[in-house]
Residue, then its C-alpha position, 0 to 999 in steps of 0.5 A: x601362522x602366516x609366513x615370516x618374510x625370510x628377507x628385509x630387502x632394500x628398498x630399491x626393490x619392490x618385493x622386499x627381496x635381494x637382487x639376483x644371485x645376492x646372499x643376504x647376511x644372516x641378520x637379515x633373516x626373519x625370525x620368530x622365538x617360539x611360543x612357550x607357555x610357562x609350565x613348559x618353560x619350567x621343564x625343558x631344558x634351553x637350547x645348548x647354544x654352542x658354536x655354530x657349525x659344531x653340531x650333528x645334524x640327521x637327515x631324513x628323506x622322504x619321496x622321489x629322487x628330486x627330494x634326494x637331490x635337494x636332501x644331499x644339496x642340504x647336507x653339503x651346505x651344512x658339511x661345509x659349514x662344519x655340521x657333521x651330518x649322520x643317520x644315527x638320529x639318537x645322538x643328534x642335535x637336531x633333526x633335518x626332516x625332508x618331507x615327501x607329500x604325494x601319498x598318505x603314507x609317507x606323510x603319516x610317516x613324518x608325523x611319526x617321525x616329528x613326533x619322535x622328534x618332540x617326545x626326544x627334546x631335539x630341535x627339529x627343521x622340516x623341509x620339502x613338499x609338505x611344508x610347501x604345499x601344507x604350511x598350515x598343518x596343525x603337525x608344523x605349527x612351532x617347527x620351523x619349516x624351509x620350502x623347495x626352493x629356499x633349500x640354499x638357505x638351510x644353514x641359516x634355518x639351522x642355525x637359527x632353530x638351535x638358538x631356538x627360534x621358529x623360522x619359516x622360508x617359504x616364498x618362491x625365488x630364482x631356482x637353487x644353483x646347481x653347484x651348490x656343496x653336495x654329500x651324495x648317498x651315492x658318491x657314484x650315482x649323481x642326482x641331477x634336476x633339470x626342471x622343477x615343477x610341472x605343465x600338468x594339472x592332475x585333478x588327484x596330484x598334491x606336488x603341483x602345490x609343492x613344486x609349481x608352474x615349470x621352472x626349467x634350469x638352462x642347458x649350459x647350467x646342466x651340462x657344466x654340472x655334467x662335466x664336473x660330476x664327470x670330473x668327480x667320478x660319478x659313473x651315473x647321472x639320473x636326470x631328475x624331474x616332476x615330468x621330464x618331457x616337459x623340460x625347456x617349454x618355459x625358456x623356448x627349448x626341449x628335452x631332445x635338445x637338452x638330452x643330445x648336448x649332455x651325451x655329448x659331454x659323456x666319456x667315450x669309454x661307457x664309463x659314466x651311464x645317464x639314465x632319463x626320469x620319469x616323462x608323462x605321455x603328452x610331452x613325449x609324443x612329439x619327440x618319439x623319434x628324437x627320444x629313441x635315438x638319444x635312448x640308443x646311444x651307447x652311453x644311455x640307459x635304454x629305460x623309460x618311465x612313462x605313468x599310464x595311471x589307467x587303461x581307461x579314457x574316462x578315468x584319465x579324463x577325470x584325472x586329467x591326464x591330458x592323454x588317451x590310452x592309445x596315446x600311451x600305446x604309441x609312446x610304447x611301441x614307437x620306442x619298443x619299436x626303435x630302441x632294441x631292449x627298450x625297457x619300459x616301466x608304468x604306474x597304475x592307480x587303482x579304485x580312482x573316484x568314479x572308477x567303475x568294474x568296466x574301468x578297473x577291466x580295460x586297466x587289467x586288460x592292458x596290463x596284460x597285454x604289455x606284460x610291463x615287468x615293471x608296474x607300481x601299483x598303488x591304491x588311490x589316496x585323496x590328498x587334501x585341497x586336489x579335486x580329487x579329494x572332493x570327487x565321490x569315493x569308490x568304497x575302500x574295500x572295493x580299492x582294495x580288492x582292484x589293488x590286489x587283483x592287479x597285483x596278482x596279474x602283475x606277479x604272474x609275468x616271468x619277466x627275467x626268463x629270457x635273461x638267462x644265460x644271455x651275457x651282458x655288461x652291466x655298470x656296478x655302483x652299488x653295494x647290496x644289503x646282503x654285504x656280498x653282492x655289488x648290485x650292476x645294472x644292464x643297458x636296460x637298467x636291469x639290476x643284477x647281482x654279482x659277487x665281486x671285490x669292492x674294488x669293481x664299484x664304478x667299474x663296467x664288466x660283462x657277466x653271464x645271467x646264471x640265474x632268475x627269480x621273480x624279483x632277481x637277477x644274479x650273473x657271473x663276472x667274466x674276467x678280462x672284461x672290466x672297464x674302468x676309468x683310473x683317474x678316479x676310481x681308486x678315490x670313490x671305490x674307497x669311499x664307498x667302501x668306508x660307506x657300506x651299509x649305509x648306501x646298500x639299495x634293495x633288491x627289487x619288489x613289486x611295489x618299489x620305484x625306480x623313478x619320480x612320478x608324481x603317484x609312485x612309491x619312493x623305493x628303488x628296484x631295477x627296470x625290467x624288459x617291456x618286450x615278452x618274458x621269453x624274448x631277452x633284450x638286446x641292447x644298442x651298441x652291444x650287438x659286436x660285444x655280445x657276439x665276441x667268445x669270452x674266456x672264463x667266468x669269475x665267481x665267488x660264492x657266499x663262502x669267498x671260495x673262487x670257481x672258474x668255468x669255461x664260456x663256450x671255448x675248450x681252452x684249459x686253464x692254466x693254475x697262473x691263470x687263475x683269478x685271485x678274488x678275495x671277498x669280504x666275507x673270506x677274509x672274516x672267515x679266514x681269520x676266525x679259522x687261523x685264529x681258532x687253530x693258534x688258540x686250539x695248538x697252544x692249548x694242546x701245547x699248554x695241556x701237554x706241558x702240564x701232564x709232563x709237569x705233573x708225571x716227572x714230579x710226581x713222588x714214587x710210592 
C-alpha cells in the first residue's frame, strides 16, 4: 500500500506540507476507509461512533527507553483530549501498539499481540519502528500505522481509526516538541530525548531504517524541558538517544557542552539525578576528559553504557562499527581511571556472520578481563533489508552454544561482593514487584532494595549494603539521613502510591537492559561496578559523607516489624528514640489479627450466653 499523504498543505509550499510549527485541522488529514469484503461486512459488527475523547485506549511499549518516552508523549496527548488510557487491554476500545524492531523477538511479540487484537474485534493503531522501517509487512496491511516522528499527531490517527478508517503518517517532518502533554510511567523518572537517529551505519542494524540521519533537538530546547520536569518533581532525568555521543554533530554543537548546561540547571541539594544513555565509542573518544568530569559531578549518576558487540576487529569491521577493540579499551579505562566507582556496562553480540572460534575467543577473553558486571549478551538475529541479513550465517546451533558459553563466563563474576557492608546514598524512586521493597539506586546506579515507607519514594537516604546476591543487592536505610525536596514530594509520593503495581521494575538479570543500544533487550536491571568484584566503588562527592559515623539503622522486615541496630557507635538508644516505620504489609497484617480476635471474642461471648440460656431454663426432673 503506498502512503497516504497525512497533509493537503497550501499551495504556496512545494512539499504539500504545513509550515513550521502549523497544526493543521483534522480535516486535513488523508484518509483511506478499509477494505471489506462482503462476508466480512456481514459479521463485524460497525465501529461504535460515539464522542470523540470518550473512549479507553491500551498502550503497549516495545523496546529502548526512546519508545517509552514517545509511548508516554502518545498517552498524554490522548489524556488530554479526554482518553482514558489503561493497561487492562480487555476493556478497551482501541489498541496503541508501540513497536520495537531491533530483535526478532520483540517483533514477533506484536505480531502476537496485533493478532490478539483481530481475533478481539478491537480497533488497533501501531506505532514506532517497525511501521517506520517495515511499512510494507504483510502483519500491517489494514491497520493504520503512525511513524516516530508524526507521534504529535496521534489523536487524529485515533480518532480516525474508531470511525473506521486506515490512516498511515509516515513522512518525515520537523522533530516532535518536547513539551507536548506526557503520562510518565514513572512520575519520578522523566524519559528525555536529545537527538533521534544515528551517524552510524551498522551493517546488522534495522533502527537506522526506523530513526534516521541525526536530528539533534537544540540545548536551550532540552534545558527548558529540564527546568520544568525539575519544577514538577522529577527526581531522575535519563537523557535518551540512538547514540548519545553523537549528539549536537548536525547543529554544530556536542554532548559535553549539552551535558555541562543541564547540571547546571540541576537542584544543588542531589535531589533530582541524571543519568546518561547509551554512547557508542567513536563519538566518545575525543571528549574522554570532558565526559569524566560531567560523570563526577555530585548531581550525575556515575554510569555509562558503551556497546562493545565483539572483542574482535575483523567482526567489528564487517559490523562496521567504526572502532577497534582497543578504542574501546581506551574508552574503558580512561573513565575507570577518572571517575572513582566508574560503572560501566557493555553489550555483546554473539555468532555474528563470519565469526569464527578465534573470534568468539578474543570476544570471551575480553569479557573476562573487564569482568564488566553488566553485559547484555544476545544471539545475532539477521533483520530484514540490513547487510547483515545477506552475509553467510554461522549455523544456529554453533550461535547457541557461543551465547551460552558467554553467558556462563559472564554468571561466574561476583560483582557485588565488595558492596557489602559499605554505606552508600541511594535515590529511590521505585517500587519493587514484591510490594515490600522501594528499589534505590547508588551514585553508580547500582540498584538496591530496601524496605522502607511509601513516603520515601523521590527521596535520597544513606543505607548500609546488608547483603548480595548474584543479581541483588539489598541495604538498610539509616535514619536521620533522608534528603527530600518538600515542594513536591508530598504530590508525586501519593501518585505513585495510587500507581503501584503498575510501575513496579525488576530485579536485575542477566539479560536485562538499563540502556538504549541499538542490539540490547528492553528490560531495566541496575548497573554494576566495572572495577574487580572485591574492590567496592567510591563514588565522587561521597568521600565526607561516607567517612561521618551514622547513628542507627531503620529495618523493616517482610513481616512489618521494626529493628534498630548500632552503626559503629556504643550510644544506646533511647525508647523515644525509636523509629516509628509502618509498612503496607503490617497494616494488612495488623487488621487481619485485630479482626480475627473481635470475631473469636464475640463468639466466645455468643457461645457462653447460650450455655447460661440453656442451664437456667432447663426444667428440673
Amino acid at each position: 500500500m503506498e502512503d497516504i499523504e497525512d497533509v493537503l498543505g497550501p499551495a504556496g509550499f512545494s512539499d504539500g506540507g504545513a509550515p513550521p510549527g502549523l497544526r493543521l485541522p483534522l480535516s486535513t488529514v488523508a484518509v483511506k476507509p478499509k477494505r471489506r469484503s462482503s462476508r466480512l461486512a456481514q459479521t463485524q459488527p460497525q465501529p461504535d461512533a460515539r464522542i470523540p475523547g470518550t473512549q479507553t485506549i491500551y498502550v503497549k511499549t516495545f523496546g529502548c527507553s526512546h519508545n517509552q518516552s514517545d509511548s508516554e508523549y502518545m498517552s498524554g496527548q490522548l489524556s488530554a483530549f479526554g482518553y482514558a488510557i489503561t493497561e487492562e487491554p480487555e476493556g478497551a476500545d482501541l489498541w496503541l501498539i508501540n513497536t520495537c524492531t531491533v530483535k526478532n523477538p520483540s517483533q514477533s511479540a506484536m505480531t502476537t499481540l496485533i493478532s490478539k487484537c483481530k481475533s478481539a474485534n478491537k480497533p488497533l493503531v501501531v506505532a514506532g519502528c517497525v511501521p517506520q522501517g517495515s511499512r510494507d509487512l504483510k502483519e500491517l496491511e489494514g491497520i493504520s500505522i503512525i511513524g516516530v516522528q508524526q507521534i504529535d499527531r496521534v489523536v487524529e490517527v485515533v480518532e480516525e481509526t474508531l470511525k473506521g478508517h486506515e490512516v498511515r503518517l509516515l513522512s518525515r517532518k520537523t522533530l516532535p516538541s518536547l513539551d507536548l502533554p506526557k503520562v510518565r510511567k514513572n512520575k519520578f523518572i522523566e524519559i528525555l530525548p536529545i537527538n533521534v537517529g544515528c551517524l552510524g551505519a551498522c551493517t546488522y542494524c534495522k533502527t537506522k531504517h526506523a530513526r534516521g540521519h541525526l536530528g539533534s533537538y537544540t540545548i536551550d530546547s532540552l534545558v527548558n524541558r529540564v527546568k520544568i520536569v525539575v519544577s514538577e518533581g522529577v527526581r531522575e532525568i535519563w537523557l535518551s538517544s540512538e547514540d548519545t555521543g553523537a549528539y549536537g554533530r548536525d547543529i554544530g554543537t556536542n554532548l559535553p557542552n549539552l551535558l555541562n548546561a543541564i547540571v547546571a540547571e540541576l537542584p544543588a541539594d542531589r535531589s533530582t539525578m541524571l543519568r546518561i544513555g547509551m554512547t557508542n565509542p567513536p563519538f566518545i573518544l575525543e571528549h574522554l576528559n570532558e565526559i569524566a568530569s560531567v560523570l563526577c559531578h555530585p548531581c550525575v549518576y556515575t554510569f555509562l553504557h558503551v556497546p562493545v558487540q565483539s572483542g574482535s576487529d575483523a567482526v567489528l569491521k564487517a559490523m562496521n562499527r567504526e572502532y577497534t577493540v582497543s578504542e574501546f579499551r581506551m574508552v574503558v579505562d580512561t573513565l575507570c581511571e577518572l571517575v572513582p566507582g566508574m560503572q560501566i556496562a557493555t553489550d555483546i553480540i554473539c555468532g555474528f556472520p563470519g565469526e569464527t572460534e578465534e573470534d568468539f575467543a578474543q570476544t570471551v577473553s575480553l569479557v573476562k578481563e573487564y569482568q564488566l558486571p553488566q553485559v547484555h549478551i544476545s544471539q545475532f538475529y539477521p533483520r530484514p533489508g540490513t547487510p547483515a541479513a545477506r552475509m553467510k550465517k554461522v549455523p544456529s546451533i554453533e550461535v547457541k552454544k557461543r551465547s551460552r558459553e558467554l553467558t556462563s563466563v559472564f554468571e561466574a563474576f561476583s560483582p557485588y561482593e565488595g558492596l557489602k557492608g559499605r554505606v552508600e546514598r541511594i535515590w529511590m524512586t521505585e517500587i519493587a514487584t514484591d510490594g515490600v521493597h522501594l528499589v534505590g539506586h547508588t551514585k553508580g546506579y547500582i540498584q538496591v532494595l530496601v524496605i522502607a515507607p511509601d513516603s520515601m519514594l523521590g527521596t535520597s537516604a544513606d543505607a548500609k549494603i546488608t547483603s548480595v546476591g548474584r543479581w541483588s543487592v539489598f541495604g538498610e536505610v539509616i535514619e536521620g539521613s533522608v534528603a527530600v525536596n518538600e515542594a513536591s514530594h508530598k504530590q508525586n509520593c501519593a501518585e505513585v502510591r495510587q500507581e503501584n503495581g503498575q510501575n513496579h521494575v525488576e530485579e536485575a538479570t542477566c539479560c536485562t537492559n538499563t540502556c538504549d543500544s541499538c542490539a540490547c533487550s528492553g528490560a531495566e536491571s541496575a548497573a554494576q561496578q566495572c572495577s574487580p568484584p572485591s574492590v567496592a566503588p567510591t563514588n565522587c562527592g561521597d568521600a565526607a559523607r561516607q567517612e561521618t559515623p551514622q547513628p542507627r539503622l531503620v529495618r523493616r522486615n517482610v513481616e512489618g516489624t521494626v529493628k534498630t541496630s548500632e552503626v559503629d557507635t556504643a550510644t544506646p538508644i533511647a525508647k523515644d528514640q525509636q523509629p516509628n516505620v509502618v509498612t503496607r504489609r503490617a497494616l494488612n497484617i495488623d487488621r487481619i489479627l485485630w479482626g480475627g480476635l473481635a470475631v473469636s471474642f464475640a463468639t466466645t461471648v455468643a457461645v457462653l450466653v447460650l450455655l447460661t440460656y440453656k442451664i437456667s431454663y432447663t426444667p428440673s426432673y
